[in-house]
N, C-alpha and C positions, 0 to 999 in steps of 0.2 A: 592587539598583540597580547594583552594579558589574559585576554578570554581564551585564547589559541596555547597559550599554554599553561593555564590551569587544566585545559581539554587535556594537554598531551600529558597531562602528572595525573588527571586520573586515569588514564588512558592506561601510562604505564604503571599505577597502582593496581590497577586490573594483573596486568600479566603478572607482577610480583607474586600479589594472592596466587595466582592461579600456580605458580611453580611453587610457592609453599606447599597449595593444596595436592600439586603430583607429587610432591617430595612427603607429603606425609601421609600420602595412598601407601607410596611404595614401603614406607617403614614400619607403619603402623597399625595399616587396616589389615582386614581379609584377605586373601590372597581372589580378585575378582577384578572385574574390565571397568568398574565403574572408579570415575576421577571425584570420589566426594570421601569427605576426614572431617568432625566434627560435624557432620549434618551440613557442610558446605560442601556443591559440586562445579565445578568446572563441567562446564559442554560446548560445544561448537559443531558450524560445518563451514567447510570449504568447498566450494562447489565452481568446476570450472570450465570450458568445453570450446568449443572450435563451432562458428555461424557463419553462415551463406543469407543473405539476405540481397532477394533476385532488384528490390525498391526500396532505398535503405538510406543513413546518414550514416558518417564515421562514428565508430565508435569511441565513445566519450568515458574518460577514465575515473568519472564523480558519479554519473549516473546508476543507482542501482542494479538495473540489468545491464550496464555499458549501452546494450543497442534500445531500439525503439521496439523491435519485436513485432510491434502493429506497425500496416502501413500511417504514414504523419503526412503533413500539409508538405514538410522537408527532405522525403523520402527522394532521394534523387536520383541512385543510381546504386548499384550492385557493390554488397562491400563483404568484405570474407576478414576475420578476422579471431580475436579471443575474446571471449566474452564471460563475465561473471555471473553467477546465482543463475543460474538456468531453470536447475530443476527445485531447488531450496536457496533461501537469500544465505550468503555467506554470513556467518556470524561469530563472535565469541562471548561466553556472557557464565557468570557466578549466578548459584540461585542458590538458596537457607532452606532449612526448614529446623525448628527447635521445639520440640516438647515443651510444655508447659503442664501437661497434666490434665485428666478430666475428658481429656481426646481432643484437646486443642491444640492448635500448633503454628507459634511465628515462622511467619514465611517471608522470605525478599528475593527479588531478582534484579540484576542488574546488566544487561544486554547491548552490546557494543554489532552496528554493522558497517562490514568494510568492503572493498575491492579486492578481492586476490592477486587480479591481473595487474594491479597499480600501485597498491600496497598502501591505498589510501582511503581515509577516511570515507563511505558511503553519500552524500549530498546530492539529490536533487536541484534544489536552488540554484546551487553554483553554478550545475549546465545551463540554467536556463541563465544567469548573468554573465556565462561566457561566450553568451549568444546576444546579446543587445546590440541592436544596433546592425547586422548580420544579415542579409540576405538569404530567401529562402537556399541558396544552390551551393550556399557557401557555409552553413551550417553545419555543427555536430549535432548528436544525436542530445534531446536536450524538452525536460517531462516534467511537468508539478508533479509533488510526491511530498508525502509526511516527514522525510528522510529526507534533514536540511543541515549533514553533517553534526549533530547533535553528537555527544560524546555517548550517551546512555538512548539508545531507542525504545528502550523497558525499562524502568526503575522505580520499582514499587516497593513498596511493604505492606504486613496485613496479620490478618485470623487466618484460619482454616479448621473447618471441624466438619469429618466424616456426615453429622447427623444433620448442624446445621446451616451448615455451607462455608465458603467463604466472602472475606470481604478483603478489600487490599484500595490502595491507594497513593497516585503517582501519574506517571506518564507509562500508560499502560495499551494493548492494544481494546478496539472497542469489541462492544459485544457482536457485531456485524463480521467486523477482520476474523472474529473465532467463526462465526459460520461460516463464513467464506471458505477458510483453512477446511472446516470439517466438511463441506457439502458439496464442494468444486469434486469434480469428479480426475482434475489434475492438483490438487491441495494449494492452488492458490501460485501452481508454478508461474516464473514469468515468462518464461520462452513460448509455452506449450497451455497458456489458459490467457485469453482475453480480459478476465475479471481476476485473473493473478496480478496480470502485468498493471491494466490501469486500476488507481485505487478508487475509480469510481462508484462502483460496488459496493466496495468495503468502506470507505469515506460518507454514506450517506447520499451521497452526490459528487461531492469533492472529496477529491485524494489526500488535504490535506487533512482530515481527519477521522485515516485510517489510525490513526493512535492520538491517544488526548491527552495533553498536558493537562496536572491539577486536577483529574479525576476519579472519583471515589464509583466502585465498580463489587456489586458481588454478584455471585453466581452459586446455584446447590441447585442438587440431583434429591428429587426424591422418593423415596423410595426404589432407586435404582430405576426410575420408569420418568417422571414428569422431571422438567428441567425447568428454572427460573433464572431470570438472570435482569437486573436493573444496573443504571449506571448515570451516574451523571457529573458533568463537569463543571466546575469553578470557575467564574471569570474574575476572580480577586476585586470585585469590584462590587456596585451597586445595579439593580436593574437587572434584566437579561440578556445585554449584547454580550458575545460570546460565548455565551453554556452551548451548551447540550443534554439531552436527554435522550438514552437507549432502554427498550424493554424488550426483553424475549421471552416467550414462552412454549412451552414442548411438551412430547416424550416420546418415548420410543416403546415397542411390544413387537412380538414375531416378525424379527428381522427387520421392522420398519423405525426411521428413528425422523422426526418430523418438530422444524422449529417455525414459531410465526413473529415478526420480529415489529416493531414500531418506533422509530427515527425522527425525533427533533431538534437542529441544529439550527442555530444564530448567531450569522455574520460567519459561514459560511466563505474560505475563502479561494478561488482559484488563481491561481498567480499564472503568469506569464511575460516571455523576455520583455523588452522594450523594443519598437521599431525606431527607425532611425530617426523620423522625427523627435519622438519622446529624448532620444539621448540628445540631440541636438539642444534640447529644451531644460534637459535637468539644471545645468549654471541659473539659468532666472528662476529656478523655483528655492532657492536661496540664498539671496541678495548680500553681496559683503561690499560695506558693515550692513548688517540687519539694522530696521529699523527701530526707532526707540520701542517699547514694548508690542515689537512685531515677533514672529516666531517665521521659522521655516524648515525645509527639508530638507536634512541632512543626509544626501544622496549621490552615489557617484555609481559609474557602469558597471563596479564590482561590487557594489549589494543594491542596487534600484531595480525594482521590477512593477509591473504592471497585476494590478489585482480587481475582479471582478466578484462584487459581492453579492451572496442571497442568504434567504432565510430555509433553508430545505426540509421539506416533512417526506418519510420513507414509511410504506409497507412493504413487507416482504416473507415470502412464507419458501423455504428449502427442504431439501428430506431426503433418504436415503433408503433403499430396500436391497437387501441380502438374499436372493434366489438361493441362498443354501436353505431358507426356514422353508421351502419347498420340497425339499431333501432333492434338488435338482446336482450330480453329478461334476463337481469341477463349478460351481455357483456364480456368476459375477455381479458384481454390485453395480444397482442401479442409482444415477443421482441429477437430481434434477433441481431448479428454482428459481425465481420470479420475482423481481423488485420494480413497485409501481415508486418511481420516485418526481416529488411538484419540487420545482424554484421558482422562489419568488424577489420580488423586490425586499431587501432589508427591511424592516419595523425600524432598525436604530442603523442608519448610515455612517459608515467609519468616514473620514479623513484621509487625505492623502498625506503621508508621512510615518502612517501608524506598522507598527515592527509587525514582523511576520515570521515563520519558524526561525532557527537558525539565526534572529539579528540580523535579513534581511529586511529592507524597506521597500514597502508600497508606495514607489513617489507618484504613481498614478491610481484612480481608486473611478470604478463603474458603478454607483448602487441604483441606477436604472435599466440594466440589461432585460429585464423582463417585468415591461408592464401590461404584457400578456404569461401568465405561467406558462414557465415551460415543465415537459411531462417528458420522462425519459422511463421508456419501458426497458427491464435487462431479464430477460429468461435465458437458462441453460439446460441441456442437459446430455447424459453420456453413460458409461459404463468404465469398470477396472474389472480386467477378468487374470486370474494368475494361471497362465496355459499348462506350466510347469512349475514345481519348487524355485523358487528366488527368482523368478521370471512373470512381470508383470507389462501387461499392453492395456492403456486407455485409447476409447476416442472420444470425444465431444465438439458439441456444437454449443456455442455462447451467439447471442444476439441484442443490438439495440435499436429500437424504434422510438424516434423523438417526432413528438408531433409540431403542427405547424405556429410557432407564438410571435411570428412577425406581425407587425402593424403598420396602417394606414395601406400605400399600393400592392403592397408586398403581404398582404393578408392573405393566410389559408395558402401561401405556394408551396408547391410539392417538387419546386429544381432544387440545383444548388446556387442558383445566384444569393442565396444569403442562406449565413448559419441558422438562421430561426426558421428556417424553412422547412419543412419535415423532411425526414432523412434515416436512413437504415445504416448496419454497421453486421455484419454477418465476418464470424471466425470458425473455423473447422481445423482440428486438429488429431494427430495421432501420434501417439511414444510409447515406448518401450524401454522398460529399467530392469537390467537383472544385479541382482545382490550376487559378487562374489565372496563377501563374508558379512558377517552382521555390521561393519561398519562402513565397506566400501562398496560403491556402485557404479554401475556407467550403463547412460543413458544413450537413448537417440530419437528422433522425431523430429517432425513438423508441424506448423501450423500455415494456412491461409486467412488474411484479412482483406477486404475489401468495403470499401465506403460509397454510398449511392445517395444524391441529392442532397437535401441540407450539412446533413454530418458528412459530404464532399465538398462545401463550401470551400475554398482557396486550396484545395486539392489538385494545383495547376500543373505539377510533375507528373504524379502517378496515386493513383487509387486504389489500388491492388499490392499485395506485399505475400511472398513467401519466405519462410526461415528455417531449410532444413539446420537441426542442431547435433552434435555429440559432443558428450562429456564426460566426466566423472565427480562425484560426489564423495569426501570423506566425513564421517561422523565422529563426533566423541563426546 
């Protein structure tokens, strides 16, 4: 309870700032659309729309996108309803910038995301502990994701300098989630991009770390042509269980802009609900009274969840080409990209009881899931062509191919009687956003997903999923 509302006072220290900051646009500055007065800006989107989802769960008022978007294991049946962050995640968030002198310049941001449809705090986790214990058919819609109701989803501070880049540090997004955003040929939407929606891509492997707590991160352009970008994470501790370490490198020339990226994460963690046996089980996994210097897990069905851990190493090379540096007529941009990603067994084994985003607990803990690697291929690609002024249409294709890392009988199969089994994940989609004014938009599209053999593993409902969407988006 005290955690929950220290949240909601900075929460609402947030909106305070923020209506200082309009009120002192409006008295004090220029006369302009921008919400920033002393080098402090207010920005946001809200973003919200109307889904048809023909293989679906109900939509879930904590989860990120509300719906699943891809077809899931829980996909049961045909559900229509309101759905948030479609085309951009809803958000509202303060960000600095201060002179210093010399062309350097403190920076901070601070970034809050929420539900529009619900009017509640953003959380992952939650869906997935609102679902323990739950039945595939009886399920909401319900996704590991970085976004574990956290009060600040960005909260950094740093440098910045023109010449020689920046540095900042906090809980920031990784250098991966920035390519993603830049290279998706749909910016990482969730309705309408496979590698928006899940954050497997952008996490390295796992989604929980599309954004890293305790991590020190810079990035510079140079020369306006070659890009650099390091970053690495903190585990407050001794050793290497839970760092991480991102490298990227680039550049861009005639219309092509091209990043090659290199990913090392430890203890690695994928969460998911509990089955019913697990909840049945939680009472014994902490004995009252606890024994004389025993210890146990302090776990119940509203933060226990089940986590499967690895050590993950990423390649991945993305890029983008402008058909206007061809002097081609009405130009559209080409965008393509490729991440070879290994899971392994952990080097250092967590425990079951060890906290997880959010002050959720791992009462259960797998660190032998793969004592064959497993290898998750992810290419995409697609185009954005603007047919007219403020009228934009993508399409792309996103793909996963996991090869075969079951052992003993089950070696080298290509069905889906087990997840280790090699298996494909193919998404196609199309949308269209036209800009009524530079702040508001409304969107529409679709996408298709469908799962074949391993990655169909307990796919017993339905394997196939459509999502026609419309919406609109407001910016500030």
């Amino acid at each position: 309870m005290a955690s929950k509302a220290l949240g909601s006072g900075l929460l609402l220290g947030i909106w305070l700032a923020a209506i200082g900051v309009a009120q002192g646009q409006s008295a004090t500055a220029p006369p302009d659309d921008s919400l920033t007065w002393h080098g402090i800006t207010l920005y946001g989107i809200v973003d919200l729309g109307l889904q048809y989802q023909t293989h679906g769960a109900p939509i879930n008022d904590y989860f990120p996108a509300g719906s699943a978007d891809i077809v899931q294991k829980n996909s049961n049946k045909s559900v229509t309803g309101i759905t948030p962050s479609n085309l951009s995640q809803s958000r509202v968030g303060l960000q600095g910038a201060e002179p210093l002198g010399a062309g350097w310049t403190a920076v901070f941001k601070l970034e809050t995301f929420f539900n529009p449809q619900s009017g509640e705090i953003s959380d992952g986790l939650k869906s997935l502990t609102q679902n323990n214990g739950r039945s595939l058919t009886s399920q909401t819609t319900n996704l590991d994701t970085s976004v574990a109701g956290q009060i600040f989803q960005q909260s950094f501070v740093g440098f910045s300098n023109p010449e020689f880049g920046t540095l900042t540090y906090g809980r920031q997004n990784t250098l991966l989630a920035d390519g993603i955003a830049k290279y998706d040929p749909n910016y990482a939407s969730q309705a309408f991009s496979l590698i928006g929606l899940s954050g497997t891509t952008a996490g390295g492997g796992d989604t929980q770390d599309r954004r890293l707590d305790s991590s020190l991160k810079y990035t510079a352009t140079y020369g306006g042509v070659a890009h650099l970008g390091l970053m690495y994470k903190f585990n407050g501790s001794n050793g290497g269980a839970n760092s991480a370490f991102e490298a990227q490198f680039g550049g861009e020339a005639m219309g092509a802009s091209v990043d090659a990226y290199y990913v090392k994460v430890k203890d690695a963690i994928s969460a998911a609900s509990l089955s019913a046996a697990q909840v049945a089980g939680l009472p014994g996994l902490c004995p009252d009274p606890v024994p004389a210097g025993g210890s146990c897990v302090s776990a119940s069905t509203s933060n226990a969840l089940s986590g499967t851990i690895s050590d993950n190493t990423v390649y991945g090379i993305m890029g983008t080409y402008n058909l206007g540096a061809l002097d081609v007529p009405g130009a559209p941009k080409l965008f393509a990209g490729y991440e070879h990603i290994k899971f392994a067994n952990p080097s250092t084994p967590l425990s079951a009881g060890v906290s997880d985003l959010g002050g959720y607990v791992l009462a259960y803990i797998n660190n032998k899931a793969y004592d064959n690697d497993k290898v998750l291929q992810v290419f995409w690609a697609g185009l954005r062509y603007t047919v007219i002024p403020n009228l934009d249409l993508a399409v792309a294709y996103y793909g996963y191919k996991q090869n075969s890392y079951a052992t003993g009988s089950k070696a080298g199969c290509s069905t889906n009687e087990a997840s280790s089994c090699s298996g494909t994940e193919d998404a196609f989609s199309f949308d269209a956003d036209y800009r009524f004014t530079k702040r508001f938009d409304g969107y529409a599209g679709i996408m298709y997903t469908g799962v074949l053999n391993g990655l169909a593993s307990g796919y017993t409902l339905h394997t196939t999923d459509m999502n026609p969407t419309i919406g609109v988006r407001y910016k500030f």
